[in-house]
C-alpha positions, -999 to +999 in steps of 0.1 A: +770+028-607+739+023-631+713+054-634+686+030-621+712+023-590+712+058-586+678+070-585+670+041-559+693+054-534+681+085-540+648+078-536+656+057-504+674+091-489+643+109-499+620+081-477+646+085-449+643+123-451+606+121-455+603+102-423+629+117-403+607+150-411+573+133-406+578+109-374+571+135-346+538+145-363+524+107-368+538+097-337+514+121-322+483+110-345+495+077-339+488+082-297+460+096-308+446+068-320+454+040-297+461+056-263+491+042-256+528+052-259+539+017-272+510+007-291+513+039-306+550+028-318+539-001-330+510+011-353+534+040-366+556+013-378+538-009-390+520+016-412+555+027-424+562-013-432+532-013-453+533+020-471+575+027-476+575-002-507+548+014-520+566+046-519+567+051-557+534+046-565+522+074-546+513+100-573+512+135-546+541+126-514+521+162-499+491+133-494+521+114-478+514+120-438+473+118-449+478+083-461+505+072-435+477+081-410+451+063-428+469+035-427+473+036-388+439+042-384+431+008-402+455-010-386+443-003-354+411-015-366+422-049-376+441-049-343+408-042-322+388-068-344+413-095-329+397-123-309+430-116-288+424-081-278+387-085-272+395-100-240+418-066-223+406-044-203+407-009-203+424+004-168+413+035-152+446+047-152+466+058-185+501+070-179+509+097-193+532+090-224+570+091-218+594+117-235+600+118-271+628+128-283+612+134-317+586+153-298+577+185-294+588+189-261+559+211-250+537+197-226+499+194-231+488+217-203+511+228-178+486+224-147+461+205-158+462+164-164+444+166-196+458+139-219+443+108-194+409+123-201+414+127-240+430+094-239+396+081-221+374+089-248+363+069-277+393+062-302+371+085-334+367+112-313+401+109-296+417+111-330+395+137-345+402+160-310+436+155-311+440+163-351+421+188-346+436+207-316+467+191-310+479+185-346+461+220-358+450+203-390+414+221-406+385+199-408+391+187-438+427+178-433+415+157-407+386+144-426+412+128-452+439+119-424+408+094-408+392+089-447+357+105-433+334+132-443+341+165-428+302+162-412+321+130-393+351+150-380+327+178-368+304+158-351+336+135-338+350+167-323+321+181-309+308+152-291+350+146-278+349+179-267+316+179-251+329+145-234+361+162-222+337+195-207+316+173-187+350+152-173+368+184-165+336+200-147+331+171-128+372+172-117+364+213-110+389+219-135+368+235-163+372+271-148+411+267-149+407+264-187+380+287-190+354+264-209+321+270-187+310+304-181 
C-alpha cells in the first residue's frame, strides 16, 4: 500500500467518524429547517453529497457542522424556489417526527405538543429557535450555522418566540410553561 493509499483511507475513516459523530446534531438542524422528518433526511444528505468531496479543502473541520448546515439551509432554498413545490400546500397538521435512533431520545416537552407549533412558523425563525434552544448554540454560532448577522438571529428568535407565545396562549398552554405572568 502506497502512502497516498494510506492517507485516503484514512481520511475516508475520519469523514465516516466525523459523520457518525455529527448526524444526530444536523439531523436536528436539518428538521429545523424544513419541517418534516423525510425532507429533513433528504436535505441532510444531500448537503453531505455536496460537501464530503470537498472534504479536504476545508481549512478548520471545527467550522465542519457550521458549513454542513449552511449548506442545508441553501439547499432548501433552491428546493422552495422550484416551480414544483410552489404548487403544495402546507397542512394544518404536522406529525410529529418519528424516532431516531441517532437521536437524542429526549422528548421536546413531555406534556406539551410543542414541536407542531415550532414547525408552523416561518422556516428563518424556525431554524434560528430551534439552534438556539434546541441545539443550545450562542447567537453567533447560529449566526454562522444560517450565514446571517447575529442582529438577524436575534430578531429571527425573538419574533419565533413571540409567534410561539401568542400560539401557546391562545391553546391555554402558556401557564403550563410559565411564559405569561
Amino acid at each position: 500500500m502506497t502512502t497516498t493509499e494510506h492517507t485516503t483511507y484514512d481520511a475516508a475513516v475520519d469523514v465516516a467518524a466525523w459523520v457518525t459523530a455529527h448526524r444526530p446534531a444536523l439531523l436536528r438542524a436539518a428538521r429545523a429547517i424544513a419541517g418534516d422528518p423525510d425532507r429533513a433526511e433528504d436535505l441532510l444528505h444531500g448537503a453531505l453529497v455536496r460537501v464530503l468531496p470537498r472534504w479536504s479543502s476545508i481549512r478548520d473541520h471545527g467550522a465542519a457542522e457550521a458549513y454542513v448546515r449552511r449548506t442545508m439551509e441553501n439547499l432548501q432554498r433552491s428546493w422552495y424556489r422550484r416551480a414544483s413545490h410552489r404548487h403544495e400546500r402546507a397542512t394544518a397538521v404536522v406529525p410529529e417526527p418519528e424516532p431516531d435512533p441517532w437521536s437524542d431520545p429526549a422528548p421536546l416537552v413531555a406534556e406539551v405538543p410543542l414541536w407542531p407549533l415550532v414547525a408552523g412558523l416561518p422556516a428563518r425563525q424556525r431554524a434560528a429557535v430551534v439552534l438556539r434552544f434546541y441545539e443550545g448554540l450562542s447567537v453567533a454560532e447560529t449566526a454562522a450555522a444560517l450565514g446571517c448577522s447575529t442582529g438577524t438571529v436575534k430578531s429571527n428568535t425573538s419574533r419565533g418566540l413571540d409567534t410561539l407565545r401568542l400560539r401557546l396562549a391562545a391553546a391555554g398552554l402558556a401557564r403550563d410553561l410559565d411564559l405569561v405572568a
